[in-house]
N, C-alpha and C positions, 0 to 999 in steps of 0.2 A: 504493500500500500504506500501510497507517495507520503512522504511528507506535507503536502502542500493543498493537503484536504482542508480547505478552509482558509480564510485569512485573518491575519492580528495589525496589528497598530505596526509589525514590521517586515511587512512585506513589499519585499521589492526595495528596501533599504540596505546600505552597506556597512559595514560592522566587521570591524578588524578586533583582531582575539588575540593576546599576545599568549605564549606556552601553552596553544591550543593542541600540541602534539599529544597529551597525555592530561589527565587527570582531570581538575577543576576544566581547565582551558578546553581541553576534549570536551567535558560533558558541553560545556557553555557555548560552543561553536558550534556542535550539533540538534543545541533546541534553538539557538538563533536561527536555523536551517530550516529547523520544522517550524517554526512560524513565519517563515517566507522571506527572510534576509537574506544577501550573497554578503560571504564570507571571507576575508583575507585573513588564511591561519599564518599564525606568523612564530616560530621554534627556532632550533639550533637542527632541532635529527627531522634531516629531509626521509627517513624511510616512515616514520612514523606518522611527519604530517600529508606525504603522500596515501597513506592508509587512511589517515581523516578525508581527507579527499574523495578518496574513494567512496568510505560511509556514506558520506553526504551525498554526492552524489547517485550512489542505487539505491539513497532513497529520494530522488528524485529534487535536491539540493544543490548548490552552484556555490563552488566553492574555489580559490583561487591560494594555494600553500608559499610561500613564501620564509626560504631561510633566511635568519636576522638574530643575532644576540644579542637582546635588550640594552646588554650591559655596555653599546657605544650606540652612542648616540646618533651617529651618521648611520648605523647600521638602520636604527626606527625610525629617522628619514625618510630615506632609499625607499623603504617599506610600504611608509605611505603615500608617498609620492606613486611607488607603483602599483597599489590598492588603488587612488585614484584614475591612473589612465586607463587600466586594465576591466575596473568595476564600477566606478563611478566616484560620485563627492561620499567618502565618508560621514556615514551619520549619527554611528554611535563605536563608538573605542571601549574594546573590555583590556583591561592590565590582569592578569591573574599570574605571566610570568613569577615564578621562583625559586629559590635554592637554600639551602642550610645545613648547619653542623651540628649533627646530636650529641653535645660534649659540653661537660662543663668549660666557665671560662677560661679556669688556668691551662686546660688544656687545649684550648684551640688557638690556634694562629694569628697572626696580623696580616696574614694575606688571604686565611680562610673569611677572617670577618669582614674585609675589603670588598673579596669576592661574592659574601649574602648581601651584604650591603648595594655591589654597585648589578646584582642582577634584579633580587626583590624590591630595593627602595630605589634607586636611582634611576632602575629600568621602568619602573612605573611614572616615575619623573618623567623621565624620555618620551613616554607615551602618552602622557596628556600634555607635553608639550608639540608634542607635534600633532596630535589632534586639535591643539586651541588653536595653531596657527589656519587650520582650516574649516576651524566650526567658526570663530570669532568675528571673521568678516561676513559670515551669513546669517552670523546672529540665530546659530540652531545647530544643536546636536547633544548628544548626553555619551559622558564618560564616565563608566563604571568601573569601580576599583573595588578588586577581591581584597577583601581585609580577613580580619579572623576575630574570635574572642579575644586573641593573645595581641592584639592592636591595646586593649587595653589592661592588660592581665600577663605579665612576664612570668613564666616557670621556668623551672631548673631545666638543664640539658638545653635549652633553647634563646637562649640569650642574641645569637646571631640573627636568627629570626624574628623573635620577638623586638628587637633592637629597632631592626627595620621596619615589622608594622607599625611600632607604635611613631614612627619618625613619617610614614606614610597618614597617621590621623593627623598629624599636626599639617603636613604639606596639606593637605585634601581641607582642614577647617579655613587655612590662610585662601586656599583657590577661592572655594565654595562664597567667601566673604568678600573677595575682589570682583565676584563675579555679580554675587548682589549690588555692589555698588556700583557699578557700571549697568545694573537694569541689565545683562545681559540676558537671551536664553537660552545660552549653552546650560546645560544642569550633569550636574554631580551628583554619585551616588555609591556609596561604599556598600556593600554586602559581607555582614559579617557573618564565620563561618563558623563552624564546630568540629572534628575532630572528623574525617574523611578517609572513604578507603580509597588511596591514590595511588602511583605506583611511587610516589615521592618516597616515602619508607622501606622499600625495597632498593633506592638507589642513591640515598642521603648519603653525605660523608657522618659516620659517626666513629662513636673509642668505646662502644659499650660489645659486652661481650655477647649479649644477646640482640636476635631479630626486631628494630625499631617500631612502634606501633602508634596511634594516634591515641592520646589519651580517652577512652569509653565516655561516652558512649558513640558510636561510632555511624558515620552517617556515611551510603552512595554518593558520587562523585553527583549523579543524575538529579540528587535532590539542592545540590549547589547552584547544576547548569539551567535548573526553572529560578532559581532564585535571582541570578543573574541576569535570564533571557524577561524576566516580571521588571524589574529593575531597568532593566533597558526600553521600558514602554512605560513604566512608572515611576521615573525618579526621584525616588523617598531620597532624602537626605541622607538615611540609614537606613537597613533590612537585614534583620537579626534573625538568624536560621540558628532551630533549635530549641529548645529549652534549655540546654545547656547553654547556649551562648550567653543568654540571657541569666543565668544564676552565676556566670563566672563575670560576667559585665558588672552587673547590680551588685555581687558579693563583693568585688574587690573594690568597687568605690563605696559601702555601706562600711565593711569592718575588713580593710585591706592587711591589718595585721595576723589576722584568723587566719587567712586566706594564704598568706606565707605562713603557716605552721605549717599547717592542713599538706602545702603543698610540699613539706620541707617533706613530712613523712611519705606520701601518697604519691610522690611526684614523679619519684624516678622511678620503682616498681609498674606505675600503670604507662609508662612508656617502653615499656618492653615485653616481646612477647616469651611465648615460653620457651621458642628451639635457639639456636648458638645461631650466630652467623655463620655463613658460610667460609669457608677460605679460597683465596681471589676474588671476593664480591669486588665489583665495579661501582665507586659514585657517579655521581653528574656535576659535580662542582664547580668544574673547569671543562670537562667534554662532554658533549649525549654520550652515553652509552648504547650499545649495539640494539634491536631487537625492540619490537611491537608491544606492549603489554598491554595495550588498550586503556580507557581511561580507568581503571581498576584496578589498587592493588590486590593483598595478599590476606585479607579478613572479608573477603562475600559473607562469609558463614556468619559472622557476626554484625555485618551493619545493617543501617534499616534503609528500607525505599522511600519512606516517607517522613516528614515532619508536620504533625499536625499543626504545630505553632506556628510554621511558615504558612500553613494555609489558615489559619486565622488571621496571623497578619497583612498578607494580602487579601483577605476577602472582607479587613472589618467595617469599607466601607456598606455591603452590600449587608452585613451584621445587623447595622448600627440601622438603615432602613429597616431590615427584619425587624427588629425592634422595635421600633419606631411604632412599624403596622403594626404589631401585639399589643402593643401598647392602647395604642389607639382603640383596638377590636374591644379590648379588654372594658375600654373606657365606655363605650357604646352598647357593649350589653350589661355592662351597670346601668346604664341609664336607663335602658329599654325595661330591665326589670323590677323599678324603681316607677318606672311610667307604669 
């Protein structure tokens, strides 16, 4: 069945996806597909984003792969300059691009934290800069930046990451406010994430002696890419997927010291699974690594398809009507049995 049963708010629209080869970026570039966007995936492993390619297209999506590593800046240029001759005027930019070290901090490097730095934070930089330059003179387009819980919530093992998201809310509040005061309407919109089964844990640089994991409760890649593809026809300021995201958001600005106990004990255990690494595993740090894995990692068995909360939060306009009419009905056969 096509993807293209039906139309949404983006159809027929352009939408460039950065580290659409795998994971977040995969899921997020193939429901931008199914609701009638063309696509420029944009990666470092051309085997992989030719595989998206593919997806997309037999299911009846247009999709246009493009190698680029975020982390120079002429490279996300180049990129979108050639998203626009090839697809048209860009009209919405997803950043999901990124990388990290599962290690604490005395153990990681000055060129590893460089390196998460100048992919996850800088490269997201790079890409709504070179989106503004081509949404700001049309006065339209929305740039979505994959964030996480950990945008506002740093734990252990992840400092390099966490470093970057949260250096990504602060970029993203200074835009978001430049961009009001110039009346623009280009529109911003962060998606924050919860703990995903990606192949990112299967290919992270880590120093732990066991297989990496995303802290439980653990969410499909799939429940991200509607979060993003909602986000990119609805630009909330913010879109918090999960209930987790939201008890690690809220917890750590209500009683932030609880929350580094909590995580001093609990922290390093629930990031790791039970078997050993392997020996010669391969990172992504600094190369793609070889080989397809789809946007999935290495826990199906355990994460879920669905976020109820996500679909609360995007439905509670239609809620809040619901409501409303209850409301109302309620009011009106009081009265009727009262008459």
């Amino acid at each position: 069945m096509s993807l293209l049963n039906g139309r949404s708010g983006l159809h027929g629209k352009v939408a460039v996806v950065t580290g659409a080869s795998a994971g977040v970026g995969r899921a997020a570039a193939e429901e931008l597909a199914r609701r009638g966007a063309r696509v420029a995936l944009l990666a470092r492993g051309g085997d992989r984003l030719e595989a998206t390619r593919r997806q997309i297209e037999r299911d009846g999506g247009e999709a246009l792969p493009i190698i680029a590593d975020v982390a120079d800046p002429t490279q996300v240029e180049d990129a979108a300059a050639r998203a626009e001759r090839e697809l048209g005027q860009i009209e919405v930019w997803v950043n999901s691009a990124m990388t990290s070290v599962l290690a604490e901090v005395a153990e990681t490097t000055p060129e590893e934290f460089r390196r998460v730095t100048e992919v996850t934070y800088l490269g997201s930089v790079y890409g709504a800069m070179a989106a503004l330059r081509r949404m700001l003179p049309r006065d339209s387009g929305v740039i979505v930046q994959v964030g996480s819980a950990l945008s506002r919530r740093g734990i252990p093992l992840q400092a390099s990451y966490c470093g970057a998201k949260h250096a990504l809310q602060g970029f993203f509040d200074s835009l978001r406010a430049e961009l009001l005061h110039a009346r623009s309407h280009v529109r911003v919109a962060m998606v924050q994430l919860p703990g995903l089964n990606t192949p990112q844990f299967g290919w992270v640089r880590t120093r732990l002696e066991r297989h990496p994991q995303p802290l439980p409760p653990i969410y499909q890649p799939e429940v991200a890419g509607r979060a993003v593809a909602w986000a990119a026809q609805h630009p909330r300021r913010e879109v918090w997927v999960g209930a987790s995201t939201i008890k690690t958001i809220i917890g750590s600005a209500v009683a932030p010291g609880l929350v580094d106990r909590y995580l001093a004990r609990k922290g390093y255990e629930g990031q790791q699974a039970e078997w050993r690494l392997q020996p010669g595993r391969v990172d992504n740090l600094f190369d793609a690594p070889p080989g397809d894995p789809g946007a999935h990692g290495a826990f199906d068995g355990q994460a879920r398809n669905r976020s109820p909360q996500l679909w609360l939060n995007t439905h509670r306009g239609a809620l809040a009507l619901g409501g409303a009419a209850a409301a109302a009905a309620a009011a009106a056969t009081a009265i009727a049995r009262r008459g």
